[in-house]
N, C-alpha and C positions, 0 to 999 in steps of 0.2 A: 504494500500500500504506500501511498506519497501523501504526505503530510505536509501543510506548511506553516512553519511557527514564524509569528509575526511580532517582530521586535518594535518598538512602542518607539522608537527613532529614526532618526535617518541612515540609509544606507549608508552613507561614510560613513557613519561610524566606525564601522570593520576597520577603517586604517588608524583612527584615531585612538582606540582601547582594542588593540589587537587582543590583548589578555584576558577580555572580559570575553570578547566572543570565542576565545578559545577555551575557557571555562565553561559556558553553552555548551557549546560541542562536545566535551568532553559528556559531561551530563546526561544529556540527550542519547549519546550514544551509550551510555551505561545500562538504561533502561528500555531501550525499545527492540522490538524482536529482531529477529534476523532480515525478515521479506517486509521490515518496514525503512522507507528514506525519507527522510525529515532536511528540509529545507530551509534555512533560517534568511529569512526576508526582512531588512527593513524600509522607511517610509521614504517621501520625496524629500527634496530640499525646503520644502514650506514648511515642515513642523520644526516646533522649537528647538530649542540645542539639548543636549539629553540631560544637563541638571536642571533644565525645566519642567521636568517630567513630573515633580513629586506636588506641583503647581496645577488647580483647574483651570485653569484661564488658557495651558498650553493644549487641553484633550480635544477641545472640539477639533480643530486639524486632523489630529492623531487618529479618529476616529472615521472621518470623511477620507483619509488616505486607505486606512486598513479597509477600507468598505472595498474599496478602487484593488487593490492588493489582492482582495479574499474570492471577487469579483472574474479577475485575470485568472485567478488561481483556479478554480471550477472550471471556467472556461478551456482551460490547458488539462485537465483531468485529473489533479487534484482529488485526493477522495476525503479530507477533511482541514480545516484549518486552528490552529492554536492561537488563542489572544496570550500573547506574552505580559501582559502585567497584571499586576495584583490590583482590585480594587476598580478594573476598566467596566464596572456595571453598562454604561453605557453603548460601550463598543459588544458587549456578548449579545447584547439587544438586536443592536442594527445590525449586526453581521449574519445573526440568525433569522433576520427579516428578509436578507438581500440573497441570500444561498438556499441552494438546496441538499447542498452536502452537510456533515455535522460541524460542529463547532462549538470548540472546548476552551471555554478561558483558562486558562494557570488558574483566575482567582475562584470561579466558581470549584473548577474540579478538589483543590486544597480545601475550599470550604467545606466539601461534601468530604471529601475524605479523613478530614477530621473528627467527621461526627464517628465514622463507623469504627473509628479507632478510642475512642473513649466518648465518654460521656460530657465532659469538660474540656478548655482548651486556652493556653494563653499565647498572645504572638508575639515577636518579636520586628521590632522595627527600629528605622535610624534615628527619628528625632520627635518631637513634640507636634509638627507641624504634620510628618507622614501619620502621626495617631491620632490626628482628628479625619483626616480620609479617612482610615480603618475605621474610626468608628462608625462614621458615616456610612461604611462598605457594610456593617453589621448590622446595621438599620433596613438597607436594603434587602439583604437576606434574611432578615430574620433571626436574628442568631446572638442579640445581645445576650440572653441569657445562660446561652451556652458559653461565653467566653469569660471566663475569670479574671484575665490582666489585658493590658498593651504595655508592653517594657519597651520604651525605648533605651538601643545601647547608645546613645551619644555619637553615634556615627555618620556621615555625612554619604550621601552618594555618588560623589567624584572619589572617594576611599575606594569605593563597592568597583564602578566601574572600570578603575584606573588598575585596581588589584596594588596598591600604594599600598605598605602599611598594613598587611594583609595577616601576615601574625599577629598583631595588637586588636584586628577587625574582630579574627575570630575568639579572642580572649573572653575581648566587651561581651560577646556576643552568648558564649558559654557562659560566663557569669549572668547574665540576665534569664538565660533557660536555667539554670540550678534554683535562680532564686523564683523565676516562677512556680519551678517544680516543689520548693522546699515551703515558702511564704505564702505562696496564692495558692499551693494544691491542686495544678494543673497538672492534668494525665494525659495530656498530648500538647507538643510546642509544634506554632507554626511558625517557620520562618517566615513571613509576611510580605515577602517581596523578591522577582525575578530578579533582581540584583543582587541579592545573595547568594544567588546559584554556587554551587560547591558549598559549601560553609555547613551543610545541612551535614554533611558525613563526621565531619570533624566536632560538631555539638550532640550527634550520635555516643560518641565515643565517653562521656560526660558524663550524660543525664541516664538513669531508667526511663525516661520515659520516651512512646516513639517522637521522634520526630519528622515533618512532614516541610517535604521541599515543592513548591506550589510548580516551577519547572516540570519536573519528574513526574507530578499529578496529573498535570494538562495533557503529554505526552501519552501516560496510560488510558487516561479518560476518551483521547481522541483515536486511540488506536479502538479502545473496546466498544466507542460508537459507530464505526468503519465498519466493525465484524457485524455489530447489529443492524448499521444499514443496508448491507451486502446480502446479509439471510433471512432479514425479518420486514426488509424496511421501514425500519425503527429509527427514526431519529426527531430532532423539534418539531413540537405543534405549529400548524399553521393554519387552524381553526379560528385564534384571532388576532391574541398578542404578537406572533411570529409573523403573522399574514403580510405576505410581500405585497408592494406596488406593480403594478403593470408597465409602468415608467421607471422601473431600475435602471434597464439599460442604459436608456436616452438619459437619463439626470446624470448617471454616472461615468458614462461615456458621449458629453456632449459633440 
C-alpha cells in the first residue's frame, strides 16, 4: 500500500533540518509493514516558517495546502493519507471531506490509542502556549476527563526540529513522564507532538508506563484503515459531517 504523510511545513524544509526528517524516516520505517511505502510530503512556499507552527493564525494555509497535497495524492493512487500534527482538528475534517481514501491524523489516531491503552493519560508538551492548543484539542475530542496532566518540558520547537541539544530535550522530557506517572497517576504518557518523533523510545526506557508516539499511531491507524477499505469498504462517513462538495475539484484546482 502507499501512504502519504503530510508534514505541517514546507517542502524545504528537508534541507533546512535534515535531522528532523531523518528522524521521521527512521520512525516511520520502524513501524510499518513490509508491502507498505510511506511518503513524506511537505507544503508550498505560502505556509509559515515551521516555528510558526505551534501558532493559529499560521493553520488556515496549512490546511488549504494539505487539502491541494491529499487531493494530488488520491489522484496519483495513493491509498491513504497521514495529517502529520498533533492537535490539526481542522485539517482531519476537511481532508476527510475532500477524499475518498482514508485518513488518519497523528493527533486523532494517539488520541484513540491512548484510550485503549489505559484508562487515564497525561501528555507531554514544549511550552505553556502548545498546552493551551492541547487543551483546546481535548475539548474537541472529548477527552478532558480522561486526561490527568499537560507537563510542559520547557522546550522550544527549533530544539525539536533542529535535533540541537537533543540529550538535554530528552532528559526535560523523561522527567516530566516520571512525574506524570509518579504525581498525577497517569497510566499512559502521550508524547503530544510530531516533533518529538524518536524521543518516545528513549522515555520508554524510564517510565512503567506505555508510552504513545502520535507519528507511529497515525502510521498504524492508516495502514489498518487501507486493509479495511480494500475488504470491507470501510472507511469515513459521508452521510453528512464528511459529505464532500461537488466543486472540490474546480475550488481546489482552479
Amino acid at each position: 500500500m502507499r501512504i502519504l504523510y503530510l508534514y505541517p511545513g514546507k517542502e524545504s524544509d528537508k534541507e533546512k533540518i535534515p535531522d528532523y526528517f531523518a528522524a521521521l524516516k527512521k520512525s516511520i520505517e520502524e513501524v510499518t509493514r513490509p508491502d507498505t511505502e510511506v511518503e513524506i510530503k511537505g507544503l508550498s512556499e505560502k505556509v509559515m516558517e515551521e516555528l510558526e507552527m505551534i501558532y493559529w493564525y499560521s493553520h488556515p494555509q496549512v490546511v488549504v495546502d494539505m487539502m491541494v497535497e491529499a487531493k494530488k495524492a488520491e489522484k496519483e493512487g495513493f491509498d491513504a493519507v497521514v495529517i502529520g500534527c498533533v492537535g490539526a482538528v481542522e485539517a482531519e475534517i476537511c481532508l476527510k471531506e475532500v477524499l475518498d481514501i482514508p485518513v488518519a491524523g497523528v493527533s486523532e489516531s494517539c488520541f484513540l490509542l491512548v484510550q485503549m491503552l489505559g484508562p487515564n493519560f497525561s501528555m507531554l508538551t514544549y511550552n505553556d502556549k502548545v498546552a493551551a492548543w492541547l487543551r483546546r484539542t481535548l475539548r474537541d475530542y472529548d477527552l478532558e476527563s480522561k486526561c490527568v496532566s499537560i507537563r510542559p518540558a520547557g522546550v522550544e520547537l527549533e530544539e525539536l526540529l533542529s535535533r540541537e541539544a537533543e540529550h538535554k530535550v530528552k532528559e526535560k522530557m523523561l522527567a516530566e513522564a516520571r512525574k506524570a506517572v509518579n504525581k498525577d497517576k497517569a497510566e499512559v504518557i502521550l508524547v503530544a507532538s510530531a516533533g518529538f518523533v524518536g524521543l518516545a523510545d528513549y522515555i520508554r526506557q524510564g517510565v512503567e508506563a506505555p508510552v504513545v508516539d502520535p507519528v507511529e499511531a497515525g502510521i498504524k491507524f492508516a495502514e489498518m484503515l487501507v486493509d479495511l477499505k480494500k475488504t470491507k469498504n470501510l472507511y469515513h462517513s459521508k452521510v453528512a459531517t464528511y459529505r464532500g462538495s461537488p466543486n472540490t475539484d474546480k475550488e481546489l484546482f482552479p
